[in-house]
C-alpha angles and dihedrals in degrees: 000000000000089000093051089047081050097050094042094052087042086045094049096047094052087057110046091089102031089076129056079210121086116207096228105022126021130183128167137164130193152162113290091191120055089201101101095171095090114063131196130279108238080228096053109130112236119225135178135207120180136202118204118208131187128185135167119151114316098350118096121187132179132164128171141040133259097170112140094225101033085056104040088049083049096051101033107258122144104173118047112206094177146337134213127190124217124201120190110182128181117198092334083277094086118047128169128192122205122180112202111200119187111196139101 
């Protein structure tokens, strides 16, 4: 019993860094354009829309939007510089989605 304890803890710690995923918390952001040539004005406005999204089994929930254009009209901005996308997911059961858009 001792051994198999043994095996599972030295398992789990070889894992931990071979996954961007954590297997309690996750939260990743990354780019949401893959054209790079433009950068960002030091005077851009920052905004932030958000998705919420719940699963467990069969149910499948999901309220929000994080859609580019759906949270810059909302929040006034006509010209988009750049957009990153943030995931926070718990336990794979609880995941968030948060577009940041940079513009004016």
């Amino acid at each position: 019993m001792k051994r198999l304890f043994m095996f599972l803890v030295f398992t789990l710690l070889l894992n931990i860094g071979c996954s961007p995923y954590g297997y309690i918390v996750t939260n990743i952001t990354k780019p949401l354009d893959v054209n790079m040539s433009r950068t960002l004005p030091e005077n851009a406005d920052k905004t932030v829309g958000d998705l919420k999204h719940f699963s467990y089994s069969l149910i499948d929930v999901s309220w929000g939007s994080y859609g580019i254009g759906d949270v810059a009209r909302k929040n006034g901005i006509e010209t988009i510089y750049y957009a990153d996308l943030e995931t926070v997911s718990i336990i794979g059961v609880w995941e968030q989605y948060i577009v940041h858009i940079y513009g004016r």
